[in-house]
C-alpha positions in Angstrom: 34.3 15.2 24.0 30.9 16.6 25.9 30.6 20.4 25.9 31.6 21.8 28.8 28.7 23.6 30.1 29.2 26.9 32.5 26.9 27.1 35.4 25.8 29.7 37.1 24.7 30.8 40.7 21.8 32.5 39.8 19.3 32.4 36.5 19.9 35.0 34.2 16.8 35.1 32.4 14.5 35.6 35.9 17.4 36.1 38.9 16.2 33.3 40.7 18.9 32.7 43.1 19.9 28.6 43.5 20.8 27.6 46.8 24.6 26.6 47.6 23.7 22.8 46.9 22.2 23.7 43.9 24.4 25.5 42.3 25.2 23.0 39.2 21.6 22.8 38.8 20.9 22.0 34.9 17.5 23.7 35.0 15.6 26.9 36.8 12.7 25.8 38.5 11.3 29.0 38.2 11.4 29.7 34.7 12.7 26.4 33.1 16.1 28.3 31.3 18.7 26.2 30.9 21.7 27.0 33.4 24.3 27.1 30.1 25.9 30.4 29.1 26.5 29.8 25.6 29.0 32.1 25.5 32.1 30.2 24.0 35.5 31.6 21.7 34.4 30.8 18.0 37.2 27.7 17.5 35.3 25.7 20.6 32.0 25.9 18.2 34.7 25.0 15.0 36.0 22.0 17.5 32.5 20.8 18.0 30.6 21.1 14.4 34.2 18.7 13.5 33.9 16.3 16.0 29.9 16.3 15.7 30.8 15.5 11.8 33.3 12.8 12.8 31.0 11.0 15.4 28.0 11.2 12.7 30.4 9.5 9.7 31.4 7.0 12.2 27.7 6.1 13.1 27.0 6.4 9.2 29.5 4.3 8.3 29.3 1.6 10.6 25.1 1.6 10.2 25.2 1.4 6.4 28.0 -1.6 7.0 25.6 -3.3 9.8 22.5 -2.5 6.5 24.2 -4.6 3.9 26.0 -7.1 5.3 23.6 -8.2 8.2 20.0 -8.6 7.1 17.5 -7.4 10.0 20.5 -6.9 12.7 20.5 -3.2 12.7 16.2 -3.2 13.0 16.3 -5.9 15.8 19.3 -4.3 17.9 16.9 -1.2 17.8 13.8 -3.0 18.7 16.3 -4.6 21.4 16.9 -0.6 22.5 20.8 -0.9 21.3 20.6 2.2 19.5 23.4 3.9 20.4 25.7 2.8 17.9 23.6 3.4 14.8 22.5 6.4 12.8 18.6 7.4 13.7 16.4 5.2 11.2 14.9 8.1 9.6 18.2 10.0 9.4 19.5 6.6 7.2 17.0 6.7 4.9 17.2 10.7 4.3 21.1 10.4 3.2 20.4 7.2 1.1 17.6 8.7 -0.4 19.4 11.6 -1.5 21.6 9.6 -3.4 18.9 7.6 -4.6 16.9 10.4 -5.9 19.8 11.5 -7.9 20.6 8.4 -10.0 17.0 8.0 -10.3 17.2 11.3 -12.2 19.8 10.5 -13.9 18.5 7.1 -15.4 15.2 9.2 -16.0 17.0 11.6 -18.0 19.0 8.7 -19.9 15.6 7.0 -20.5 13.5 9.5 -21.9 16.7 10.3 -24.3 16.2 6.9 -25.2 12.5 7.8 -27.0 8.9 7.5 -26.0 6.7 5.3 -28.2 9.1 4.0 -30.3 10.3 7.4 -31.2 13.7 9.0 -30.4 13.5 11.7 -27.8 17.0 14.0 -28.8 15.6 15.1 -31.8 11.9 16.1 -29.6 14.3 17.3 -26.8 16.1 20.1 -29.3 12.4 20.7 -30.7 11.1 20.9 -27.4 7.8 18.7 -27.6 5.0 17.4 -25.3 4.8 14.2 -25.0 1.5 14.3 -26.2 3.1 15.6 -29.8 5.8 12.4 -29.8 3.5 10.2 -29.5 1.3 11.7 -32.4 4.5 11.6 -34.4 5.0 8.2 -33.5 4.9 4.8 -35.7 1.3 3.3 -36.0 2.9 -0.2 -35.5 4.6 0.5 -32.1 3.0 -2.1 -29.8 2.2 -1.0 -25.8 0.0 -2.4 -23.0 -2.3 -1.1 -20.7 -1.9 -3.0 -17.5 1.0 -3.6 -15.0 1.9 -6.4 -12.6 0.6 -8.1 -10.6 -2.7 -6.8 -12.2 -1.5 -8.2 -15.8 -1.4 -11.5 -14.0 -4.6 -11.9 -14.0 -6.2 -10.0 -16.2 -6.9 -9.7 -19.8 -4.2 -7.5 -21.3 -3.3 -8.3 -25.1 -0.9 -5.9 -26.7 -2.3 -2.9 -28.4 -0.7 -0.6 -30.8 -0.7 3.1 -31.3 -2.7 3.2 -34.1 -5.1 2.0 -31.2 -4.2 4.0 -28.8 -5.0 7.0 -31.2 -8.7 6.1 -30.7 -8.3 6.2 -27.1 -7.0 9.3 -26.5 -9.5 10.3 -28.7 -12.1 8.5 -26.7 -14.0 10.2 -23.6 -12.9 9.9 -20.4 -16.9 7.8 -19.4 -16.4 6.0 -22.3 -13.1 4.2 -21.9 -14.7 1.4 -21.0 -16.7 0.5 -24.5 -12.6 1.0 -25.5 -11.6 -2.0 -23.4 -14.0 -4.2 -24.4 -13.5 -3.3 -28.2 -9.8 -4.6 -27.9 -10.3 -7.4 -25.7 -10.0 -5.8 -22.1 -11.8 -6.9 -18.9 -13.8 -3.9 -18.4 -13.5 -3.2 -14.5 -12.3 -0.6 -12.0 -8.9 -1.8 -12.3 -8.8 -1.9 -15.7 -10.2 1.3 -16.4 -8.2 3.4 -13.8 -4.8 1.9 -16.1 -6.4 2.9 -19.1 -7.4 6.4 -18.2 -3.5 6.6 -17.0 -2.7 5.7 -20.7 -4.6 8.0 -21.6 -3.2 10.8 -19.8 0.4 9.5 -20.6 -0.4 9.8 -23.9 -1.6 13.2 -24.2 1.0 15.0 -22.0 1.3 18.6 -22.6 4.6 18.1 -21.0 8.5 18.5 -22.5 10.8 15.9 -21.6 12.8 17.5 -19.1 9.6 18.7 -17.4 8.0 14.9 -17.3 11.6 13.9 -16.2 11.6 16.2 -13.2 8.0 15.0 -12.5 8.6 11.7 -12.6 11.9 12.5 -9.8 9.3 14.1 -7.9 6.7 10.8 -7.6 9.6 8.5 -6.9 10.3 11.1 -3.9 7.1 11.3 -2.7 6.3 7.5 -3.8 9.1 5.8 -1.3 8.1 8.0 1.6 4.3 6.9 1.5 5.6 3.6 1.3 7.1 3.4 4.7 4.4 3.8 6.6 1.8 1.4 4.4 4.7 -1.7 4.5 4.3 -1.1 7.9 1.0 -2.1 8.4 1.3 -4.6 6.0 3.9 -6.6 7.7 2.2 -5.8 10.9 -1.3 -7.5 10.1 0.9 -10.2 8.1 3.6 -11.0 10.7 1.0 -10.2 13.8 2.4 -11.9 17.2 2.0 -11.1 21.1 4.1 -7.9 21.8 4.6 -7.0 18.2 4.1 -3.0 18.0 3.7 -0.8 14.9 7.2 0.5 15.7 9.0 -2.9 15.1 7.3 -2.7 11.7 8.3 1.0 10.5 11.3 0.7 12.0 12.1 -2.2 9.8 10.4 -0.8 7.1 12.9 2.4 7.0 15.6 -0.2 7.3 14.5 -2.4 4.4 13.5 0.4 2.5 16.8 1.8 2.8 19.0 -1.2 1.8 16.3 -1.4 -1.5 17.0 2.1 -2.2 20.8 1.4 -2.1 20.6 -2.2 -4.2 18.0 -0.3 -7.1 20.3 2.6 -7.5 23.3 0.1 -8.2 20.8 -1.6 -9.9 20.4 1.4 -12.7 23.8 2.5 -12.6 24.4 -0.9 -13.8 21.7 -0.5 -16.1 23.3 2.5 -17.6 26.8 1.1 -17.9 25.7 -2.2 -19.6 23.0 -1.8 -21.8 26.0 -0.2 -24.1 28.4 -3.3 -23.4 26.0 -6.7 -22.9 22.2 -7.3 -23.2 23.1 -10.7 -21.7 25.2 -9.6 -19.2 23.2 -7.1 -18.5 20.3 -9.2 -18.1 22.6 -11.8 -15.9 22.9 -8.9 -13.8 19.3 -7.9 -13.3 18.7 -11.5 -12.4 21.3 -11.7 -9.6 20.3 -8.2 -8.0 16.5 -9.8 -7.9 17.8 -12.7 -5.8 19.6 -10.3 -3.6 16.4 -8.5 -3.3 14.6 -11.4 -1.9 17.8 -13.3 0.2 18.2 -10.4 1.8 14.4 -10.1 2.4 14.0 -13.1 3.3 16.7 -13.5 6.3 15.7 -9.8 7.3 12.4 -10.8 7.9 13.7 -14.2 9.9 16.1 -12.4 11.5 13.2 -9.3 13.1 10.0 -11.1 13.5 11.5 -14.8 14.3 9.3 -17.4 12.6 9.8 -21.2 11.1 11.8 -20.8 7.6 8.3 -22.0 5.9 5.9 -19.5 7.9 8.6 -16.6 7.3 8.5 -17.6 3.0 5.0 -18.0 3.0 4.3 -14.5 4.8 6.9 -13.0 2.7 5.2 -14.4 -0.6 2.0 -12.6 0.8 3.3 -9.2 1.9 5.0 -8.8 -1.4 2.0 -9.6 -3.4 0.3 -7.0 -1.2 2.9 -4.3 -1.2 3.3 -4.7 -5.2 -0.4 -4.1 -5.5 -0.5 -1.2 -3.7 2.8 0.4 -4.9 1.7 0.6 -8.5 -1.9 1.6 -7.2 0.0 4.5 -5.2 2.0 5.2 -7.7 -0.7 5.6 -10.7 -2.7 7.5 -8.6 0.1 9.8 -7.9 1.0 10.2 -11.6 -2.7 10.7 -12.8 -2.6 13.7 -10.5 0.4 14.9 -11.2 1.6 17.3 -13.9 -0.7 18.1 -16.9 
């Protein structure tokens, strides 16, 4: 039910007098006021924060329902202007990311009780050491690796062990690179930005609990950054007439939102299983990656409207390129980030 708004003859705030035809006027034209007196009996503001509440859930509900079940329907009915029915975008991702950021902290939390470098973190916990001192108490044979996809696809990056990794965190900052080639590293930008991460990592003068919270922190400020940048991507990648920016971020806080949702489930799962199943749990892992890229896949159909084989191949490419630049964005992040 719409608030029933009280007009008046005249405006309150500069006693501009309306004329008799104007007295429901919504506005003064002299001052701009609104002609409201907010003046209402405190249940009337009770009635409306409830039904506000109600009509909100409703929207939630039935957006969140539209997200999952219906790739790309909810991001092409509000390129199509059929809004009205469907929480704001951004709102959507705010309350999925909320719940998001928690089980992320949570399966951060479970993790690093799980150890660093081969070494069990509970005992470092009680102790309360850097990271930097677990990994000098850790085993010499514990075996590591310096780069991450899609860069370890095509680039040299045998396994190393801490005994190893000792001499480079030992090993000057403009000098990591005489490191890489020692242990059979291509010896480039990319290789030495990963290394000098490693090196960081490894020399933490952090506690668990504070890396843990830090880590919560980059995810935050990792999936936000993200929005914007797979918008561009899918706009240079899926360019047609009439396609705007706005089609692409608004499916980008759509998409990002469903992934949110499915990798949450996807450590929850994570948490419950590793104690009951590796192979089920690794089952698992495999059918929440095909979701992942089903549900891609028919989104992106479904929004931008090309052939089956130009929407795969397209897909294939914005991937590759959002991959790249999340682990770029997100090393980048973390080598700035705590101490």
């Amino acid at each position: 039910m719409p608030r029933k708004k009280l007009k008046q003859h005249s405006c309150a705030n500069c006693g501009f007098e309306f004329s008799a035809n104007r007295e429901h006027t919504n506005f003064c034209p002299n001052c701009g006021q609104e002609n409201h007196n907010p003046r209402f009996p405190l249940i009337h503001y009770g009635y409306e924060l409830l039904e506000g509440l109600l009509h909100f859930d409703t929207k939630f509900l039935y957006s969140l329902k539209v997200l999952l079940l219906q790739p790309g329907q909810i991001t092409y009915d509000y390129i199509n202007n059929i809004r009205g029915r469907y929480t704001p975008p951004f709102k959507l991702f705010i309350f999925i990311s909320i719940f998001a950021l928690i089980v992320i902290g949570i399966f951060e939390k479970k993790l690093a009780e799980s150890g660093y470098f081969g070494a069990y973190s509970k005992e470092a916990i009680e102790k309360n050491l850097t990271i930097g001192e677990m990994f000098d108490q850790s085993a010499d044979s514990t075996e590591d690796q310096i780069l991450v996809a899609p860069f370890s696809w095509i680039m040299s990056n045998p396994k190393i062990t801490n005994l190893e990794l000792r001499e480079l965190k030992r090993t000057a900052s403009d000098s990591v690179g005489f490191w890489l080639e020692k242990y059979g590293f291509d010896n480039n930008l990319f290789s030495r930005f990963f290394a000098l991460h490693k090196k960081l990592r490894i020399s933490r003068q952090m506690t668990v609990p504070e890396v843990t919270l830090m880590v919560s922190g980059i995810f935050k400020w990792l999936f936000l950054i993200m929005i914007p940048v797979n918008a561009f991507t899918l706009l240079a990648i899926f360019y047609r007439k009439k396609l705007l920016y706005y089609d692409t971020l608004i499916y980008s806080i759509h998409f990002t939102s469903f992934f949110l949702i499915l990798y949450s489930t996807l450590l929850l799962t994570i948490m419950w299983l590793s104690r009951v199943s590796v192979i089920l749990l690794i089952v698992m892992m495999c059918i929440y990656l095909i979701l992942l890229f089903v549900y891609l896949l028919f989104s992106l159909k479904k929004v931008f409207a090309f052939t089956w084989i130009g929407t795969v191949t397209r897909m294939l490419i914005s991937c590759l390129i959002t991959i790249t630049v999340f682990q770029l964005i997100h090393y980048t992040i973390s080598l700035y980030s705590g101490r």
